[in-house]
SEBATOR-579575 format. One record per residue (C-alpha): x, y, z. Coordinates in nm, 4 decimals, decimal comma. Example, Ala and Ser with C-alpha at 12.3 -4.5 7.8 and 13.67 -1.06 7.14 Angstrom:
ATOM         X         Y         Z
ATOM    1,2300   -0,4500    0,7800
ATOM    1,3670   -0,1060    0,7140
% end
This chain:
ATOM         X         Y         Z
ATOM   -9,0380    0,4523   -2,1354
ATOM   -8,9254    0,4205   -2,5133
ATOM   -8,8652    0,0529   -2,4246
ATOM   -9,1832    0,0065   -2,2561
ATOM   -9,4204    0,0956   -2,5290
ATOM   -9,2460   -0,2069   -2,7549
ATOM   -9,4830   -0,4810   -2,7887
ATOM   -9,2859   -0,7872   -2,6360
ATOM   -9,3603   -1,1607   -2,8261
ATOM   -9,5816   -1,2954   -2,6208
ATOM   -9,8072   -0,9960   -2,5931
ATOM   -9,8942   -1,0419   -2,9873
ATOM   -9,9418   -1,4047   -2,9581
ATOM  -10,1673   -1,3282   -2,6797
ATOM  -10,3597   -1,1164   -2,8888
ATOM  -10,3761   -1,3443   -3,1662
ATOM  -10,5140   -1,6092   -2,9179
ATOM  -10,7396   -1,3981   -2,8066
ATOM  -10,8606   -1,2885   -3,1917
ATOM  -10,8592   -1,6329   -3,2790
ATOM  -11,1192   -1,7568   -3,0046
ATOM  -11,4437   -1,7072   -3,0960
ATOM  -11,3090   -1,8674   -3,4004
ATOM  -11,1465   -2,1673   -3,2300
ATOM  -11,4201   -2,1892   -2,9555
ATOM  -11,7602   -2,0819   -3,1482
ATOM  -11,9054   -2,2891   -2,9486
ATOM  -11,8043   -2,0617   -2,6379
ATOM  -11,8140   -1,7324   -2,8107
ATOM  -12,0766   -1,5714   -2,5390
ATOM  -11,8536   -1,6846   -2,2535
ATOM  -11,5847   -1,5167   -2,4470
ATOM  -11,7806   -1,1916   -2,4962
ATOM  -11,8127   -1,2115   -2,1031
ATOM  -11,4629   -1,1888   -2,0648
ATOM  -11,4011   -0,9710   -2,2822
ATOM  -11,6256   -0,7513   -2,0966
ATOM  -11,5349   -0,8255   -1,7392
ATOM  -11,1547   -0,8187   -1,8778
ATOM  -11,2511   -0,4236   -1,9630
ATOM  -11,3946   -0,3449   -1,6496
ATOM  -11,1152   -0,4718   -1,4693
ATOM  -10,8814   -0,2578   -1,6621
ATOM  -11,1357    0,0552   -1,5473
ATOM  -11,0855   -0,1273   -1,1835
ATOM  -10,6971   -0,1390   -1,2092
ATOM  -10,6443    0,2132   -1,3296
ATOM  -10,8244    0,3638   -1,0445
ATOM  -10,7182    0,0914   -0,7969
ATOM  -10,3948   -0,0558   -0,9081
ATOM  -10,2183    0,2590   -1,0773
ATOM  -10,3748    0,5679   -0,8934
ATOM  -10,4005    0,3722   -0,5259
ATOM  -10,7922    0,4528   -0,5063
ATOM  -11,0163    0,1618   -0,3371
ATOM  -11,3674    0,1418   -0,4768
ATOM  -11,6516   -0,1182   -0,3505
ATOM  -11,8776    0,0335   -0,6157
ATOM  -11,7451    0,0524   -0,9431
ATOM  -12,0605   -0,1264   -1,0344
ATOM  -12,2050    0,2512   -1,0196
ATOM  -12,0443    0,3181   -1,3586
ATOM  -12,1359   -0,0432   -1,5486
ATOM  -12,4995   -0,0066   -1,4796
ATOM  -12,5249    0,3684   -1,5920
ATOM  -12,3467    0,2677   -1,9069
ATOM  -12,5359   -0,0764   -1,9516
ATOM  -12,8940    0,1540   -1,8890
ATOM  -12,7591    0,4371   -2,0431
ATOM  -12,6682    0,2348   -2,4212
ATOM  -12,9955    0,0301   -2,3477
ATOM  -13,2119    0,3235   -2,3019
ATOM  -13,0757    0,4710   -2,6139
ATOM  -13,1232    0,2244   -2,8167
ATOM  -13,4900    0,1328   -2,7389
ATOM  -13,5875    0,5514   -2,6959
ATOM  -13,3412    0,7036   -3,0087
ATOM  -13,1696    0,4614   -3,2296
ATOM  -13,0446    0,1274   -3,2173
ATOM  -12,6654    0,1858   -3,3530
ATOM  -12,4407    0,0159   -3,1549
ATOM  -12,1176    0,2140   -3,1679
ATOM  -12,3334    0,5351   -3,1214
ATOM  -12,5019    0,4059   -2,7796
ATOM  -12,1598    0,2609   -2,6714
ATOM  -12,0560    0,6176   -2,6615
ATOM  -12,3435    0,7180   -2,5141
ATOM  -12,3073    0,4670   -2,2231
ATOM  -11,9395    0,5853   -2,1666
ATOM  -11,9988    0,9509   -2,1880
ATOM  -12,2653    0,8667   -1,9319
ATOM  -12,0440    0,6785   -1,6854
ATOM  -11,7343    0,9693   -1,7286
ATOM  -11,9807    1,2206   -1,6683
ATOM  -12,0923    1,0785   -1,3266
ATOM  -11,7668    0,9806   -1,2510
ATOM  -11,6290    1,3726   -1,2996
ATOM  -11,9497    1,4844   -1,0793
ATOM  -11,8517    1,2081   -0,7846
ATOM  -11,4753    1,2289   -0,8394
ATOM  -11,4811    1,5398   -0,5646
ATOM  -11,6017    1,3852   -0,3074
ATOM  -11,3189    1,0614   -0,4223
ATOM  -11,0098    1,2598   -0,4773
ATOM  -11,0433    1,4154   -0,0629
ATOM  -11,0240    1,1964    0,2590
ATOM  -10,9187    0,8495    0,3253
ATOM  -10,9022    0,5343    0,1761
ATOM  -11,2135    0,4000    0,4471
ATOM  -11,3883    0,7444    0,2994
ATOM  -11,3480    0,6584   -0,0446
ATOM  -11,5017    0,3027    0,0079
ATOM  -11,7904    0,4098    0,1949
ATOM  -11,8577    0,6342   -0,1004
ATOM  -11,8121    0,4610   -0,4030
ATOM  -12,0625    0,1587   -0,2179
ATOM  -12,3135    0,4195   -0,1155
ATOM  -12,2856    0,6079   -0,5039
ATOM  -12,3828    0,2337   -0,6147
ATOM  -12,6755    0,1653   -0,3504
ATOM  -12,8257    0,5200   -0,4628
ATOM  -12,8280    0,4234   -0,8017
ATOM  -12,9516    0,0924   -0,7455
ATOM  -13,2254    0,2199   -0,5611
ATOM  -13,2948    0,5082   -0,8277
ATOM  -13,3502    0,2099   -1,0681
ATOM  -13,5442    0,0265   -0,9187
ATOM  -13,7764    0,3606   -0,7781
ATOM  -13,8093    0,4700   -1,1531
ATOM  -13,9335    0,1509   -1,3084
ATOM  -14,1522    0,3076   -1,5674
ATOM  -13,8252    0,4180   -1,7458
ATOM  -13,5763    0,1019   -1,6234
ATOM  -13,8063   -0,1894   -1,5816
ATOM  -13,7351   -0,2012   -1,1925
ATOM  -13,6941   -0,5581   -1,0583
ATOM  -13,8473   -0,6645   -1,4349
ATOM  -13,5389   -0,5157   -1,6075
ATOM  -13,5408   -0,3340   -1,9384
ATOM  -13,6505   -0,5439   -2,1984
ATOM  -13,6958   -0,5018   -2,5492
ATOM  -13,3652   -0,3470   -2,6178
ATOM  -13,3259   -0,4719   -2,9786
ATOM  -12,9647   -0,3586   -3,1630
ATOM  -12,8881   -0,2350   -3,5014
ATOM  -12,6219   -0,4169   -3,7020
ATOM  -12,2509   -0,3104   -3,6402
ATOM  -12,1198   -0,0817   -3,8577
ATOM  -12,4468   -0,1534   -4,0621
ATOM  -12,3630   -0,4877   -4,1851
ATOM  -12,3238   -0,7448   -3,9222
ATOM  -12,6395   -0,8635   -3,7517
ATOM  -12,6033   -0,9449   -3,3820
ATOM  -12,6334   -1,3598   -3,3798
ATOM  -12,8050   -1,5549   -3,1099
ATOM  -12,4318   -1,7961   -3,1042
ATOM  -12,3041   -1,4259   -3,0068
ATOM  -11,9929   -1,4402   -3,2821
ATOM  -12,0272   -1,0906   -3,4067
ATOM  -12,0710   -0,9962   -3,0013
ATOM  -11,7666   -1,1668   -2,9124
ATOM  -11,6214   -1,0173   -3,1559
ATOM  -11,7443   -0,6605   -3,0827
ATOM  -11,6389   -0,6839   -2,7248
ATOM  -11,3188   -0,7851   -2,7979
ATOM  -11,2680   -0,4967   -3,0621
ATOM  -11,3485   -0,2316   -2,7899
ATOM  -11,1530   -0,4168   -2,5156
ATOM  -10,8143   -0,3822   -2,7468
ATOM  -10,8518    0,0058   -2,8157
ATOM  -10,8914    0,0484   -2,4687
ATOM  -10,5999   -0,1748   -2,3999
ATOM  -10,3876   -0,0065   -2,6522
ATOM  -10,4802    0,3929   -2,5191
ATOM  -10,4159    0,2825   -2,1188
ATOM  -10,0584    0,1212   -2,2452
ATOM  -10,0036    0,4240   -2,3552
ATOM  -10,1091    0,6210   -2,0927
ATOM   -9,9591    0,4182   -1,8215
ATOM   -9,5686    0,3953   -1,9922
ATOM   -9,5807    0,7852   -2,0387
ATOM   -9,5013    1,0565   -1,7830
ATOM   -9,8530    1,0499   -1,6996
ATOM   -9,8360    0,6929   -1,6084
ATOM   -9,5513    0,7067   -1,4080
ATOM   -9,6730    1,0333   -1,2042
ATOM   -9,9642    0,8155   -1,1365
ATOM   -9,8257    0,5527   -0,9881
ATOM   -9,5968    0,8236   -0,7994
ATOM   -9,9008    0,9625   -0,6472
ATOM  -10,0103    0,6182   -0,5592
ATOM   -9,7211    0,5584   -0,3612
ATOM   -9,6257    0,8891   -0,1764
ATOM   -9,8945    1,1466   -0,2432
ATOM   -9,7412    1,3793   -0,0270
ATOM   -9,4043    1,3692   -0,2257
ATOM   -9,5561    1,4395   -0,4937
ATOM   -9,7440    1,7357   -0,4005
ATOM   -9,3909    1,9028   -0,2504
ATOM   -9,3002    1,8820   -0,6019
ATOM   -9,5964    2,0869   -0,7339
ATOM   -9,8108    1,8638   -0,9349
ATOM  -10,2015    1,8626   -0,9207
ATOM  -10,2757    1,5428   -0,7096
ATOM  -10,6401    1,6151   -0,6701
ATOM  -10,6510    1,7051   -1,0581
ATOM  -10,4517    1,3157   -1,1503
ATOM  -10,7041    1,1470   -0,9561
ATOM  -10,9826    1,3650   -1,0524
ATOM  -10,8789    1,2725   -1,3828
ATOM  -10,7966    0,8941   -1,3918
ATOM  -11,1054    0,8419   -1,1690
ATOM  -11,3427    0,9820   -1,4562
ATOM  -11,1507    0,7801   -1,7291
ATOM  -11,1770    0,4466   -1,5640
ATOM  -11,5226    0,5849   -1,4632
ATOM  -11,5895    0,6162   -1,8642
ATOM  -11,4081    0,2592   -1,9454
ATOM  -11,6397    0,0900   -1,6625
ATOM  -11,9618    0,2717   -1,8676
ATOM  -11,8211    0,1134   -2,1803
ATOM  -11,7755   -0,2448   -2,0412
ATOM  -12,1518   -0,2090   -1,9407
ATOM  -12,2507   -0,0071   -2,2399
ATOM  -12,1338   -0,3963   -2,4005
ATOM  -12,3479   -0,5880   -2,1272
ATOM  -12,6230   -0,4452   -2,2580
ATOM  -12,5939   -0,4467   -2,6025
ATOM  -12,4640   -0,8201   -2,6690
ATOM  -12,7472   -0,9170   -2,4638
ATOM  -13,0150   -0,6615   -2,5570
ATOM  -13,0926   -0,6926   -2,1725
ATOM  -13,0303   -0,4383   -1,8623
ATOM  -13,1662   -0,5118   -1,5429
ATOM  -13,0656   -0,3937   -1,1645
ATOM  -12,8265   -0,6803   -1,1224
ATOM  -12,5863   -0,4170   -1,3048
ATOM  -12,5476   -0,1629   -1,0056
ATOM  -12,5525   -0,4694   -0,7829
ATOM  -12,2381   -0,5303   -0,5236
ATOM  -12,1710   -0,8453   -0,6577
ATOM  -12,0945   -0,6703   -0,9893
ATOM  -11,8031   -0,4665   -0,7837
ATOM  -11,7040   -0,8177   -0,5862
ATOM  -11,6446   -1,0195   -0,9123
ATOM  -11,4040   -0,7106   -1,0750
ATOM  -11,2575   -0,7024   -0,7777
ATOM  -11,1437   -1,0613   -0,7138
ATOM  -11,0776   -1,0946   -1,1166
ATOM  -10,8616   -0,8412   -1,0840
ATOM  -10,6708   -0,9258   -0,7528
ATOM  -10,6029   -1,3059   -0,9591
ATOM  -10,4568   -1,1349   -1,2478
ATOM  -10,2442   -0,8812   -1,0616
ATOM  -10,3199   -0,5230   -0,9887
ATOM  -10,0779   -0,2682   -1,1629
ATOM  -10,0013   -0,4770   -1,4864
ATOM  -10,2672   -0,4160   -1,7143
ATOM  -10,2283   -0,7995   -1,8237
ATOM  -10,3373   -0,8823   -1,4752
ATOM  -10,7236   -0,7964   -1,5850
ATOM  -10,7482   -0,9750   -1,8700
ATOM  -10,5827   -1,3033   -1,7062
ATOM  -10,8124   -1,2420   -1,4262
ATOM  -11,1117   -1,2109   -1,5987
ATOM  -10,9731   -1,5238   -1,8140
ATOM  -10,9145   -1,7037   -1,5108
ATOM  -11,2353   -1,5968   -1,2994
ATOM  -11,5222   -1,6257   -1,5701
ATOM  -11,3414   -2,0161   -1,6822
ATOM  -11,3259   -2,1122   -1,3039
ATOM  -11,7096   -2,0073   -1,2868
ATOM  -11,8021   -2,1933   -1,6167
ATOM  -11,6575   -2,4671   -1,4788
ATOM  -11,7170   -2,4778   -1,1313
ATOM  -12,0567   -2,3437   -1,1578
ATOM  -12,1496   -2,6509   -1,3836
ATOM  -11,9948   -2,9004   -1,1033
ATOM  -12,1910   -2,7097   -0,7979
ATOM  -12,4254   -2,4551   -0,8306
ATOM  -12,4647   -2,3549   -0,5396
ATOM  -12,1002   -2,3460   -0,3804
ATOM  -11,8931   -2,2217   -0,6820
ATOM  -11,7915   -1,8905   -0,4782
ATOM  -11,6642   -2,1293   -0,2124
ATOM  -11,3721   -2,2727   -0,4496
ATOM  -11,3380   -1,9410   -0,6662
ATOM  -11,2716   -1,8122   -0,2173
ATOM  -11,0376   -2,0704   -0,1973
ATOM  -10,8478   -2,0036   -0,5427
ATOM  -10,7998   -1,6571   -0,3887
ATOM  -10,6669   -1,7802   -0,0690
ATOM  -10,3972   -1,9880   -0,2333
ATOM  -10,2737   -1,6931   -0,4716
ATOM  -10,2913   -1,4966   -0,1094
ATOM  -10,0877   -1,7449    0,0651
ATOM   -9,8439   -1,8762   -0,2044
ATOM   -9,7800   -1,5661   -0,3639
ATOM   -9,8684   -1,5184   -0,7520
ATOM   -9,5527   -1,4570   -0,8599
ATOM   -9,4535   -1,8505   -0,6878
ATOM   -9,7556   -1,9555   -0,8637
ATOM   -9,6171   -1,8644   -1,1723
ATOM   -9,2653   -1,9665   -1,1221
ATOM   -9,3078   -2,2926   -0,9230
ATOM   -8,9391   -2,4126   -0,9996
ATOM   -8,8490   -2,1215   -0,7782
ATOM   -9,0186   -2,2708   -0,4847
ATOM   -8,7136   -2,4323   -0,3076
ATOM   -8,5131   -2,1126   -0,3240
ATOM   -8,5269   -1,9467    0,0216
ATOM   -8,7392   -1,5867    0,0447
ATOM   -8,9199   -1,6355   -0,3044
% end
């Protein structure tokens, strides 16, 4: 464990890459604040799914009551940013701690059914209540302090980018530590033999209670960022696409590996830029097919393609 928690090379030069784009790219910085903010909520996605073994098909639930709840704030009580951000993810932990009993029991078909129909309520609660949210209109008028009270939000989205990217390295940093300690490894103990586990006396409803609310609260904070870089929240928040898009970002990157959501999101917001600006209206057809290939080949082959010829790899 001692030698997991060392920072390896590469990791630092990938955080100095990643520092060092909105820089680089200014041109780009508010398609690098969206993946800095679809890179945190697929590191919410892979604790829960990836390290714990729970399936969700409506962690979507979680961004849009953090994107509403930060929004809200800041229109209703005061604009600071770094106050509503922990508004939003107090606000997404706290509904994931009131839903996680109804997660942690049951099967994995259970748990999916739930998590999509926690999502659809909301949805439909937001849209119901459109004197508070906006309903289809979306809340608008959400207007944002400066950060830390001395850098104004910019329409190029530089200080955003920036922002985003702040939050999505602490919460990097705390789940690195949290998955390389005994915690960590208990999780992904449970995620592979639950039973075992229990015959040695440990709390398996309590883990997953627990890491269900956390990457509850770190999918509120991901929103919590939607909201505030864009001074928008609308329905599209709780919608299933929201849950889709995590999901297939994170299944590119590798569930598991907590690099695997920030390549993923790298990977699946570029391939949308791009695509998206070829064909409109058939960009999830190639992003489908991108996935079927990583399916098929194998990510790992992907990645080593000099290993191709050897037999079984």
């Amino acid at each position: 464990m001692n030698h997991a928690h060392r920072w390896r090379a590469w990791e630092i030069a990938a955080w100095v890459l990643l520092w060092a784009a909105p820089v680089v790219f200014a041109s780009h910085a508010a398609l690098i604040n969206e993946i800095a903010i679809l890179a945190l909520f697929a590191l919410s996605l892979d604790l829960v799914l990836g390290y714990a073994g729970i399936v969700s098909l409506g962690h979507a639930a979680f961004f849009g009551v953090g994107a509403y709840g930060a929004a809200l704030f800041a229109k209703h009580v005061m604009p600071d940013p770094l106050v509503g951000l922990v508004v939003g993810t107090v606000g997404a932990g706290l509904l994931g701690l009131l839903t996680s009993p109804m997660i942690v029991r049951g099967t994995d078909l259970t748990r999916l059914m739930v998590t999509m129909g926690v999502a659809l309520v909301l949805y439909e609660l937001a849209n119901k209540f459109d004197g508070l949210t906006g309903g289809t209109d979306g809340l608008q008028g959400v207007v944002m302090g400066p950060l830390l009270g001395a850098f104004e939000f910019d329409l190029g989205a530089r200080v955003a980018s920036f922002y985003s990217l702040a939050v999505l390295f602490v919460a990097f940093v705390a789940l690195r530590r949290i998955v390389h300690s005994p915690i960590g490894v208990s999780l992904q103990a449970l995620r592979d033999n639950r039973v075992r586990l229990a015959a040695l006396g440990m709390s398996v409803q309590g883990r997953l209670a627990a890491v269900y609310t956390l990457g509850a609260a770190l999918a509120g904070a991901a929103g919590a960022l939607l909201a505030q870089t864009t001074g928008f929240a609308s329905l599209d928040v709780f919608d299933f696409h929201r849950s889709a898009d995590v999901m297939l970002a994170l299944i590119i990157g590798g569930p598991a590996w907590l690099w695997g959501g920030l390549i993923g999101a790298v990977a699946f917001k570029v391939l949308h830029d791009l695509i998206s600006a070829i064909t409109v209206q058939y960009w999830t057809f190639w992003i489908g097919l991108v996935l079927v290939v990583i399916v098929m080949v194998g990510r790992e082959r992907l990645l080593r393609p000099w290993t191709w010829w050897r037999k079984g790899r």
